[in-house]
Backbone as numpy.savetxt, mean C-alpha at the origin, in Angstrom:
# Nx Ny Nz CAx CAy CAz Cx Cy Cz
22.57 -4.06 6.08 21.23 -3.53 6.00 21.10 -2.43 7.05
20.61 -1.41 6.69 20.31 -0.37 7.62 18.61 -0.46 7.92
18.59 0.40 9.46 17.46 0.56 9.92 16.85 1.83 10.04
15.43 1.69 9.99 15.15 3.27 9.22 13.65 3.37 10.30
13.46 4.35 10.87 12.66 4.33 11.80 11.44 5.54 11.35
9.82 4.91 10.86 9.12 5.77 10.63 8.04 6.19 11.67
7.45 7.43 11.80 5.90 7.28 12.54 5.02 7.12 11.34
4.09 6.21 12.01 2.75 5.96 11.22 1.47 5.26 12.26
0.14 5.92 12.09 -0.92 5.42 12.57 -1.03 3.93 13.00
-1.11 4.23 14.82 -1.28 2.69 15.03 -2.32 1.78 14.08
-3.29 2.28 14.06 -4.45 1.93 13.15 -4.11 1.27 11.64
-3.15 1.71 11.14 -2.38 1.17 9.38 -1.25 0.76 10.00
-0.71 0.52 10.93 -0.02 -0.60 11.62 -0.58 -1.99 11.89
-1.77 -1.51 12.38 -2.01 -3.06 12.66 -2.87 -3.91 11.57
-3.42 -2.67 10.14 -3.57 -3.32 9.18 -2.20 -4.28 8.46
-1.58 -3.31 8.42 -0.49 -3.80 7.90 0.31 -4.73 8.36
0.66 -5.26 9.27 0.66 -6.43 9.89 0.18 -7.59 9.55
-1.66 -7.72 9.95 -2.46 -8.03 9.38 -2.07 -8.78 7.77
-2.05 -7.78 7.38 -1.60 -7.92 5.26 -0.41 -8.92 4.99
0.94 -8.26 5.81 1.49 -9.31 6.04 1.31 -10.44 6.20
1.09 -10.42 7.23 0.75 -11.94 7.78 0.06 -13.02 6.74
-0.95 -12.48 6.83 -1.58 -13.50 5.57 -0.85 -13.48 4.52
0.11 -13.08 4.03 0.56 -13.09 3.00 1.72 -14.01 2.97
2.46 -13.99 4.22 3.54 -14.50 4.82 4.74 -13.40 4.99
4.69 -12.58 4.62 5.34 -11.45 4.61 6.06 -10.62 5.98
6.70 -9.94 6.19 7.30 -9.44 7.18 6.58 -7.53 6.56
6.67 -6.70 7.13 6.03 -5.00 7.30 7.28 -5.08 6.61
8.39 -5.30 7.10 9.81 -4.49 6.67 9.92 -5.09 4.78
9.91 -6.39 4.84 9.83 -6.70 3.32 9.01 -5.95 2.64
7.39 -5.61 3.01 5.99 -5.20 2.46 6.83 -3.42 2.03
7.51 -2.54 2.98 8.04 -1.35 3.08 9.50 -1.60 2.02
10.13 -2.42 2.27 11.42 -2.20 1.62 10.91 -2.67 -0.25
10.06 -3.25 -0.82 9.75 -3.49 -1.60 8.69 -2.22 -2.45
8.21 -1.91 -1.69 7.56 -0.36 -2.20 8.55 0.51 -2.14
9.31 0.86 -1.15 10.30 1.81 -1.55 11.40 1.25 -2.80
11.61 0.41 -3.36 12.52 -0.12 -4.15 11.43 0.47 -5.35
10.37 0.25 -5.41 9.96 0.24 -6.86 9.25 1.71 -6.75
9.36 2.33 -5.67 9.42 3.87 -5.80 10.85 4.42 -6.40
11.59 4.02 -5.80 12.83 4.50 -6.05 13.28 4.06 -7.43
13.10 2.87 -8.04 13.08 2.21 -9.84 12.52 3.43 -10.86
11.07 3.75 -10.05 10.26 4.66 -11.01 11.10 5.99 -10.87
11.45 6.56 -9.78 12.04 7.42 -9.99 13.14 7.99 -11.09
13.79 7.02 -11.25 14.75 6.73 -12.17 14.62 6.91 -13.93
12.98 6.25 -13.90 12.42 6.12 -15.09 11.85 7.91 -15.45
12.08 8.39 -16.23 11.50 9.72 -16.50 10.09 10.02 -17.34
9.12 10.80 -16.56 7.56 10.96 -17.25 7.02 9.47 -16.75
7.45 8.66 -15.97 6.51 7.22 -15.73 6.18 7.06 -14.38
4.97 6.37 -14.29 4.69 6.52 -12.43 4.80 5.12 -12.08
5.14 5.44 -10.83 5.34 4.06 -9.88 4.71 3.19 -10.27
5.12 1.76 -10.56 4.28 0.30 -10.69 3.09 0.25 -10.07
3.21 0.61 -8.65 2.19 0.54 -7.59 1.04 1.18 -8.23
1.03 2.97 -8.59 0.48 3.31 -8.99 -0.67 3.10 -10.57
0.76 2.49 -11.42 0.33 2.39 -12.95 -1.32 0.45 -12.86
-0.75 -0.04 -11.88 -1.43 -1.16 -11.57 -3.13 -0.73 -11.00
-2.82 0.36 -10.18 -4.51 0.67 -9.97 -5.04 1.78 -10.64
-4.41 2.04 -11.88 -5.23 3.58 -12.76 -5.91 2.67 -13.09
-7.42 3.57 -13.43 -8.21 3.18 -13.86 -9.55 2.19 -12.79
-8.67 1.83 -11.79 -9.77 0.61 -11.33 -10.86 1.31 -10.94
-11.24 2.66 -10.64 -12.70 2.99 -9.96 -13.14 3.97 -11.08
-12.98 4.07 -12.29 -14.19 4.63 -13.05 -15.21 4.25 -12.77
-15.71 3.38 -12.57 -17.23 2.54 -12.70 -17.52 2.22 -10.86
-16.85 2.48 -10.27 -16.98 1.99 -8.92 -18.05 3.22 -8.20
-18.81 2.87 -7.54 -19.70 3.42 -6.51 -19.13 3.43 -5.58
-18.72 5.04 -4.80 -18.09 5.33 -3.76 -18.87 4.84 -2.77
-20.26 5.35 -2.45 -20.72 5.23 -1.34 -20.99 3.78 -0.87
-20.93 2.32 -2.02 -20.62 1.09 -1.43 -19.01 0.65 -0.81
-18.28 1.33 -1.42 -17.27 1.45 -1.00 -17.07 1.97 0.36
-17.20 2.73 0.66 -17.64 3.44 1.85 -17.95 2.55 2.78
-19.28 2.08 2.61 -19.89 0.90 3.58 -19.31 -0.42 3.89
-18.54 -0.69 2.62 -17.68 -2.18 2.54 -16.65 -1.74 3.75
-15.64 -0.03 3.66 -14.60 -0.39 4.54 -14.98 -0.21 5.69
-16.45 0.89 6.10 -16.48 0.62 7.66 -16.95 -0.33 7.97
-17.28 -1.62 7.77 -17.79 -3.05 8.22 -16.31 -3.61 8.55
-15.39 -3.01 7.31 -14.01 -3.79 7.53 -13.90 -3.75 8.84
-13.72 -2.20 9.07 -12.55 -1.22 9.84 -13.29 -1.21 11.04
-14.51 -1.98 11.44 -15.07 -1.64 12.30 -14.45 -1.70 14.25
């Protein structure tokens, strides 16, 4: 296994962690598993990432500006 060293916002670090955790998950599994099914789609021609094809569609109907309010309560 190789090691691969990124920068990213302490701030979506320590979400991500976070995500993990509850999940039971390790960052490196949560990362090596998105890049795998980036790299799958790639492969596939005219088709988008799983990740992606899973949330088209979810905010037609969604109200940004509750959205909005939901994540700074999160993120507070």
């Amino acid at each position: 296994m190789s090691k691969l060293t990124l920068s990213v916002d302490n701030k979506v670090i320590s979400s991500a962690k976070l995500y993990a955790k509850q999940r039971g998950l390790s960052v490196s599994e949560m990362v090596e598993a998105y890049l795998s099914a980036v790299a799958n789609a790639a492969s596939l021609p005219d088709r988008d990432a799983p990740i992606l094809r899973s949330v088209r569609g979810s905010l037609k109907r969604a109200d940004l500006k509750e959205h909005r309010k939901y994540l700074a309560v999160k993120y507070r």
